[in-house]
N, C-alpha and C positions, 0 to 999 in steps of 0.2 A: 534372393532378391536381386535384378537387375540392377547395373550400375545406378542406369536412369529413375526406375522406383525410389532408390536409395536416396540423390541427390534430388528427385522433389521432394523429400518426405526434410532431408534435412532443410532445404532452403524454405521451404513452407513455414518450417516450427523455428526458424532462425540461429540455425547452428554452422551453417554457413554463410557468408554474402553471396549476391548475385552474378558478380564477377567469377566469385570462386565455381559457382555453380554453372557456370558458359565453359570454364577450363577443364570442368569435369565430364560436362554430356559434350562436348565438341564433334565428334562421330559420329554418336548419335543424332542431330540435328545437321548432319552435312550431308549422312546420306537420306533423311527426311525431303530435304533441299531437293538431292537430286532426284528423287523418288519424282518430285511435283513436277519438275523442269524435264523427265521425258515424257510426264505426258501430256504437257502443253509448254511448248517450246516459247520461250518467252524472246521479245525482240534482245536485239545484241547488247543494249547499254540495261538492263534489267540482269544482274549477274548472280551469280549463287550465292556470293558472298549476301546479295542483297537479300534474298528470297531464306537465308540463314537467320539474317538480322528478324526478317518476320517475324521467323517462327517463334524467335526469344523475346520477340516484342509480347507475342502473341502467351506466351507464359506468363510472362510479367503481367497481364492485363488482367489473366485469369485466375492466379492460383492464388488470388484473396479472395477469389468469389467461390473456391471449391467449399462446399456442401455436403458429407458424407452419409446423409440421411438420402438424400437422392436415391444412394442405393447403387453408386459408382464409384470401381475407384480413381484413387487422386491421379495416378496414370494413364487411366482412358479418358478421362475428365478432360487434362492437360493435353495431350497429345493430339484428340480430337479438334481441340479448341484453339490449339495453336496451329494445325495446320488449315484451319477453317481461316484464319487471318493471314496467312501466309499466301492461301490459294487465294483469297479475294484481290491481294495486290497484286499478285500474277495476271488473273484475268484482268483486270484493269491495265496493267501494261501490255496484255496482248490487244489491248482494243477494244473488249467487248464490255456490254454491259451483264451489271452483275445480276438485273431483277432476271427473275424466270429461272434458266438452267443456265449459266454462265457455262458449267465442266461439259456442255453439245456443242458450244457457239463456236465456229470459226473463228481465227484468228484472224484481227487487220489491223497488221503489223505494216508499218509502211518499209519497205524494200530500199537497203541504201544505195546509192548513186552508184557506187562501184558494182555495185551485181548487177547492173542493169546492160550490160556488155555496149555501153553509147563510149562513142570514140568521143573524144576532146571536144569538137563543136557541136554534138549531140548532146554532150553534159552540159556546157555551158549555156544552151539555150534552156535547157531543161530547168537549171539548176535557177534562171532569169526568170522563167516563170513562175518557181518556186517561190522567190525570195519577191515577186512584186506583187504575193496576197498577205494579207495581215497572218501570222504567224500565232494567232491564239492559241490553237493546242499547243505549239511548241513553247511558248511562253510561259504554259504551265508545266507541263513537263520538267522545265527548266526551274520553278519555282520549287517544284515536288523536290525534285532531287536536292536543289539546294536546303531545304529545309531536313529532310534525311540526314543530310550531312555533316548538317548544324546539328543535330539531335543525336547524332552519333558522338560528337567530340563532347557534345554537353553532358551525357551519361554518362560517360567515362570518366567525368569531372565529379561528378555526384560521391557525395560523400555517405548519405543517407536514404533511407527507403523515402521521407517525405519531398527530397528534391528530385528524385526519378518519377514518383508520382507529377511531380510538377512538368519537368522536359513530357513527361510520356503525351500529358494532356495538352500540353501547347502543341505538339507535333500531328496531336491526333486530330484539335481543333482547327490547326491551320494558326493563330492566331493568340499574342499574350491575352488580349482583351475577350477572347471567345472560350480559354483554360477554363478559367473558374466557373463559369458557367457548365461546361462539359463536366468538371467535378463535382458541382454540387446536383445538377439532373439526373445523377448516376448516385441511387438509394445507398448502394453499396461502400461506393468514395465516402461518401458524405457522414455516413457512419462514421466507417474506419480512421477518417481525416479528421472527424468532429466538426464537422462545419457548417455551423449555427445558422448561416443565410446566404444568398449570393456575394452578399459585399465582401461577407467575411472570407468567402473561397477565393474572390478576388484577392484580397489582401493578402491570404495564405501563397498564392500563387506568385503575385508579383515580389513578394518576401525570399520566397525560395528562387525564383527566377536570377534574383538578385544575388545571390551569396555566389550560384554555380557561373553568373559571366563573371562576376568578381576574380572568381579563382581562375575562368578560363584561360581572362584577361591577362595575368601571372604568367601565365604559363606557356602563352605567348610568346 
């Protein structure tokens, strides 16, 4: 049995945490990383490190939902489905959209100011034109990442399966007030979390939301 067979089968059945289980497939899931990043080159601030985070987002999301009647196993299941979420944020950072065939579409990736070989007064005109249109994609871009970031420090903080359930769905919904609703629309959650109505996912969310800044807060 593969490392990686080994350690979903243990973290599935709860013989290890989640933590322990990123210490263990480490390689595994770096060179998965790299695997996707040569063959759609992702712009320069989309890093492996990130496209890594994916993939284990991309485990987490799934391997309550593995099914062994399906007639798959837990390995192809996961690894399938996690690089299926990994690639999605790639192409989205390369520019493209995802409907249709995203893994055809050209990349448009916008080209930084330094590779563009403009001498000093070429930049700064450039860079003038740039900065005098409204900035909406860059504004979200800038929101994306910070929210990543925020959702990295805050899993790390998580003490339990029910509070990573909670970071996972705020970061996935964008939003505390948009979580509970993501969890309770999802048959799957809703089960596993027990959660009786929206309000109640609500409350489950904003409960758990609150214990992990509490602690982040500390730690500060």
């Amino acid at each position: 049995m593969s490392n990686l067979k080994k350690s979903l089968v243990l973290v599935q059945k709860g013989r290890i945490k989640f933590d322990q289980f990123i210490a263990r497939t480490r390689s595994e899931f770096r060179a998965m990383a790299g695997y996707l990043m040569r063959r759609w080159t992702p712009p320069e601030w989309f890093t492996l490190d990130d496209l890594e985070q994916e993939l284990y987002l991309g485990v987490w999301k799934y391997i309550a939902k593995f099914d062994p009647s399906r007639g798959v196993t837990l390995e192809k299941f996961i690894i399938y489905n996690a690089m299926s979420c990994a690639k999605t944020q790639l192409h989205k950072a390369r520019g493209v959209t995802i409907s249709g065939s995203p893994d055809r579409k050209t990349s448009n990736i916008e080209t930084p100011l330094s590779f563009m070989g403009a001498d000093v007064h070429e930049g700064e005109v450039l860079m003038a034109s740039i900065l005098s249109e409204e900035a909406i994609a860059e504004e979200e871009l800038v929101e994306a990442a910070e929210r990543k970031r925020a959702s990295t420090i805050a899993l790390k903080m998580c003490e339990n399966d029910l509070e990573r359930y909670t970071v996972l769905a705020i970061r996935e919904s964008g939003s505390l007030d948009a979580a509970g609703r993501l969890l309770y629309d999802d048959i799957d959650h809703r089960i596993t979390l027990r959660l009786n109505s929206e309000e109640h996912a609500n409350r489950f969310v904003l409960r758990h939301a609150r214990a992990v800044a509490q602690r982040t807060e500390v730690s500060c």
